[in-house]
LOLO-175711 format. One record per residue (C-alpha): x, y, z. Coordinates in steps of 0.02 Angstrom, whole numbers, plus 32768, in hexadecimal, padded with zeros to 4 digits. Layout:
// LOLO-175711
x | y | z
X | Y | Z
...
// end
This chain:
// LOLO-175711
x | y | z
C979 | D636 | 3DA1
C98A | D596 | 3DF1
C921 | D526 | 3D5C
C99D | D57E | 3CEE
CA31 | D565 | 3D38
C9F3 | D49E | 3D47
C9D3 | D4AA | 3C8C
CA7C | D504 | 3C74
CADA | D478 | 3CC5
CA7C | D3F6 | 3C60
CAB2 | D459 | 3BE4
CB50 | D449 | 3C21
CB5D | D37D | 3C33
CB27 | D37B | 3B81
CBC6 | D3CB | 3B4C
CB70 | D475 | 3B26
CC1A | D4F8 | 3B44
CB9F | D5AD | 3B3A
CB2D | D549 | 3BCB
CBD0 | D53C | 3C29
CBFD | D5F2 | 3BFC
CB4F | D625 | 3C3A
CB74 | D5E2 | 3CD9
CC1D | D640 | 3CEE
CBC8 | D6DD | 3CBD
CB46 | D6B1 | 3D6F
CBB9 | D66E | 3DDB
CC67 | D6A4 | 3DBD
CC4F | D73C | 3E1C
CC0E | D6F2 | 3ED2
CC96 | D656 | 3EA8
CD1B | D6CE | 3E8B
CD04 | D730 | 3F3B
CCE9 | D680 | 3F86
CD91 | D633 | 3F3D
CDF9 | D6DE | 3F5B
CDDE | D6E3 | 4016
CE11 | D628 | 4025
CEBB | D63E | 3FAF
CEDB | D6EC | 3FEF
CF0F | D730 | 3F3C
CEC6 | D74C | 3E95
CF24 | D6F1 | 3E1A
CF15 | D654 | 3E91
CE61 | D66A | 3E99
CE31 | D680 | 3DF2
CEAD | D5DC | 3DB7
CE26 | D583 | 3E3C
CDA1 | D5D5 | 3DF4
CDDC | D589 | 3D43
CDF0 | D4F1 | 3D92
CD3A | D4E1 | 3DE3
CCFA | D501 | 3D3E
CD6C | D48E | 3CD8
CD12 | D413 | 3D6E
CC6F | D446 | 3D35
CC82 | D426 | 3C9A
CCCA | D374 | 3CB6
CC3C | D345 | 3D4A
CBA8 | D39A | 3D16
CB54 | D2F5 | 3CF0
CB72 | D2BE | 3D99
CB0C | D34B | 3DCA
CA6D | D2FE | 3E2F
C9F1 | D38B | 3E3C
C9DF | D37D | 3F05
CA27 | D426 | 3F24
CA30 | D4D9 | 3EC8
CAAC | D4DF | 3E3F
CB0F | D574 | 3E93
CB1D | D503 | 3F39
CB60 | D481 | 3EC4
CBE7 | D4DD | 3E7B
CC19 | D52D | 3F1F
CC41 | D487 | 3F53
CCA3 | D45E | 3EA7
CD0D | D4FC | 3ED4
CD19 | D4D6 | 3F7E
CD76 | D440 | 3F53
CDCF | D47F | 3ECA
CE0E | D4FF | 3F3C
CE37 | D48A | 3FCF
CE9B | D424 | 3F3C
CEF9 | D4AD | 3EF8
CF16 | D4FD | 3F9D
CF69 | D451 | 3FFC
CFD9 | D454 | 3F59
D00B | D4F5 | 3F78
D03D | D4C4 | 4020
D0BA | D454 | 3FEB
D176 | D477 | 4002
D19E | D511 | 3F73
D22F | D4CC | 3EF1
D2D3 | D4FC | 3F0D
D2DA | D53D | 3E59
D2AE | D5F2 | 3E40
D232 | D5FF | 3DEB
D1D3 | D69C | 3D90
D13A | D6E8 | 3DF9
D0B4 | D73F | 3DAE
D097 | D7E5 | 3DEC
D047 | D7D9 | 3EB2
D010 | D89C | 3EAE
CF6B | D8AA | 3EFA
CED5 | D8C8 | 3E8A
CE3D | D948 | 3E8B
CDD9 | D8ED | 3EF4
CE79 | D8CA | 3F7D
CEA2 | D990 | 3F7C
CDE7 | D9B3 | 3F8A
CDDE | D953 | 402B
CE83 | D98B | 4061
CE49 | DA49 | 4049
CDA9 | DA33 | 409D
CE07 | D9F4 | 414B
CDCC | D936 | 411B
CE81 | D8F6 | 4152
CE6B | D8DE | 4200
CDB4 | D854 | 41F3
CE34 | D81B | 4151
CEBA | D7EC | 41EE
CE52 | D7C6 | 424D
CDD4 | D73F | 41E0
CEA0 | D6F2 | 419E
CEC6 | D6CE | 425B
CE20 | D664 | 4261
CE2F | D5B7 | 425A
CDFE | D56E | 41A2
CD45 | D513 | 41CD
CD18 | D5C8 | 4212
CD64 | D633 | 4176
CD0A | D5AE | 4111
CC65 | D5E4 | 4151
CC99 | D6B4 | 4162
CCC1 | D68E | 40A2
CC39 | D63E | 405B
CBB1 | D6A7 | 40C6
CBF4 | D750 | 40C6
CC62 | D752 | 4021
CBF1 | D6C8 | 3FB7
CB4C | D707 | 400D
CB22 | D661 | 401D
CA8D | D630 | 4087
CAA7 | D5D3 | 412F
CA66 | D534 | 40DE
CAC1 | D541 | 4044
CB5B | D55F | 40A8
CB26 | D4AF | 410E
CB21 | D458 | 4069
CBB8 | D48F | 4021
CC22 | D451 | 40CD
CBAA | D3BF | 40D5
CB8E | D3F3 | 4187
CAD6 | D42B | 41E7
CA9F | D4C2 | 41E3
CABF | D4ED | 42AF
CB75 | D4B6 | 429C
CB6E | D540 | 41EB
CB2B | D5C8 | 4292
CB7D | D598 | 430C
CC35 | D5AA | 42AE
CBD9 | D64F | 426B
CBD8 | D67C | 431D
CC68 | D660 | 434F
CCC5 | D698 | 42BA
CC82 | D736 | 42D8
CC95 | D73B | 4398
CD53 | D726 | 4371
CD4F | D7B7 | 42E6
CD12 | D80E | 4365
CD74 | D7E5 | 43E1
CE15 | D800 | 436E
CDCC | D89D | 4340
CDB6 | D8E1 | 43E5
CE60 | D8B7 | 4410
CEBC | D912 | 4386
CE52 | D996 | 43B9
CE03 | D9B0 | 4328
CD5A | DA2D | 434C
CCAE | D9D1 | 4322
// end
């Protein structure tokens, strides 16, 4: 799948719009989970995820070939996603303005049901370089050196945040009291 997805992204540079489509039907799945646990809603994530591939489309020649393709675009949506999110951040306008409905979705009420709300609190009280790596190795499934690529970091600082992400999770969990 890799040669493909290099050939798709060629594809891609070459202004081919069903190579670009093929790629969303691959990634958009692994991306999505990625870019929802950073925003912490749906309809945030999936205006990143439109955004990453809007990115794609306008960088894929830039593309080098020195790492996977799906590494690649994990680190297109990682800074989408930073982008989008600092904006976010900014001071909301005094205006009211219209909100689109917040409800939770299937996958949300799915987690909720199965008792997943506690590791949810406590992975959100991490700091961000250690939900970074909780995200893109247990939500993308992201291997440990894909995740060092995509922070542009080594592989034992990718383990040893691992580590201690989960030591706190732990921790946190232990705490609330929540049974193993």
């Amino acid at each position: 799948m890799a040669h493909d997805d290099h050939e798709l992204l060629r594809r891609v540079a070459a202004g081919d719009a069903s190579a670009l489509s093929r790629l969303y039907e691959r990634h958009s799945g692994p991306l999505f989970g990625y870019l929802h646990r950073l925003a912490g809603d749906r309809m945030t994530a999936e205006e990143i995820l439109q955004d990453t591939m809007l990115a794609v489309w306008r960088s894929a020649g830039a593309f080098e070939g020195r790492a996977k393709v799906s590494t690649w675009l994990f680190g297109v949506a990682r800074r989408q996603a930073h982008n989008r999110l600092r904006v976010r951040s900014a001071p909301e306008p005094s205006v009211p303005v219209d909100r689109p409905d917040q409800a939770a979705g299937p996958e949300e009420l799915a987690i909720a049901a199965a008792g997943g709300t506690p590791v949810a609190t406590a992975i959100d009280r991490l700091p961000a370089h250690h939900r970074d790596v909780i995200a893109l190795v247990f939500v993308a499934g992201l291997p440990l050196a894909d995740v060092a690529e995509v922070l542009a970091i080594p592989v034992g600082t990718v383990k040893s945040r691992l580590h201690h992400a989960r030591a706190a999770v732990a921790a946190a969990l232990v705490a609330q009291e929540v049974p193993e």
